[in-house]
N, C-alpha and C positions, 0 to 999 in steps of 0.2 A: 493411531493418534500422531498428526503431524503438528509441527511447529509451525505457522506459515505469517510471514510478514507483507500486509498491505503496503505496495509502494503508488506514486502516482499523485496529479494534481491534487494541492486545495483544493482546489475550486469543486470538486465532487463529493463533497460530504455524504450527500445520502447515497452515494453507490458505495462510498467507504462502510458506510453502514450496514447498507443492505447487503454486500457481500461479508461481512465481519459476522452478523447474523449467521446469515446463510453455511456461510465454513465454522462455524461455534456448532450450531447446531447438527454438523457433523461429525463433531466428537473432536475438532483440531483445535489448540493453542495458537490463539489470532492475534500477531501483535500490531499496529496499528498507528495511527501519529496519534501526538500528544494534542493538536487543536488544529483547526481549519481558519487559518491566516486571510487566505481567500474568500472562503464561504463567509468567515464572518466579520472582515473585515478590520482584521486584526494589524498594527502596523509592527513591523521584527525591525532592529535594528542589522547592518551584516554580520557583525558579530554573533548575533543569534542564531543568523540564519544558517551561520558556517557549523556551530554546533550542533543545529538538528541537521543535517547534515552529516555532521562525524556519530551520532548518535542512529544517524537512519542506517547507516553503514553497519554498527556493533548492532543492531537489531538481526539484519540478516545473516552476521554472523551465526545468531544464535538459533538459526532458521535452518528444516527443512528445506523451504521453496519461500519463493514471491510472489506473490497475486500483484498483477500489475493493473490497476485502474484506469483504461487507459479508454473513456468514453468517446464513441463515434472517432477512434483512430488516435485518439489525442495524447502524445509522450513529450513532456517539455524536458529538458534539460539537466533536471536535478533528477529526474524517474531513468534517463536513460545513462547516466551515472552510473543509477540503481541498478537498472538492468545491466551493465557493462560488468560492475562487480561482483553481484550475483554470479556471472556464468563464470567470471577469473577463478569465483571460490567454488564452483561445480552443483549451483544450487540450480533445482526445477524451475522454471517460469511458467506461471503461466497467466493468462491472461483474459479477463473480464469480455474483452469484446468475442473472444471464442468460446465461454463457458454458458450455458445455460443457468440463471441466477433466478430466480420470481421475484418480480418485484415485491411482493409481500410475501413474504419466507415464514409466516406464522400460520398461513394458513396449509 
């Protein structure tokens, strides 16, 4: 059983999903964002947004690894943070566009 923290755009809710799924139902502690700002069109003040930020950060701390979301290539800014800190602190990466996921993980 691993700890593993989803990092990677809003904007991909359902592959947040379906990979949160997918690594649950392998027996791991999936930690995960709090809301999809993007996907659902949420507006953050910066204030807010610097705290989930400081919060995405003490998630990985408490991580294994990081599953990085990162559809058709895609790492904006606050994910490649993520990944930068990650490797500072010696965690796994690994990554969505190289993992085999099912889209539907219940069958």
């Amino acid at each position: 059983m691993r700890i593993i923290t989803l990092c990677g755009s809003t904007k991909f809710k359902h592959q947040f999903e379906q990979t949160n799924a997918f690594l649950t139902l392998q027996g791991n502690i999936v930690i995960s964002l709090a809301f999809f700002e993007q996907s659902e069109g949420f507006e953050i003040t910066e204030e807010q947004a610097e705290l989930l930020g400081r919060l995405h950060f003490r998630k990985i701390d408490l991580s294994d690894e990081i599953f990085v979301i990162d559809v058709n290539g895609y790492i904006g800014g606050s994910t490649k943070r993520e990944i930068e800190y990650a490797k500072e602190k010696g965690k796994v990466i690994r990554y969505y566009s190289n993992c085999e996921i099912p889209s539907n993980v219940f069958n």
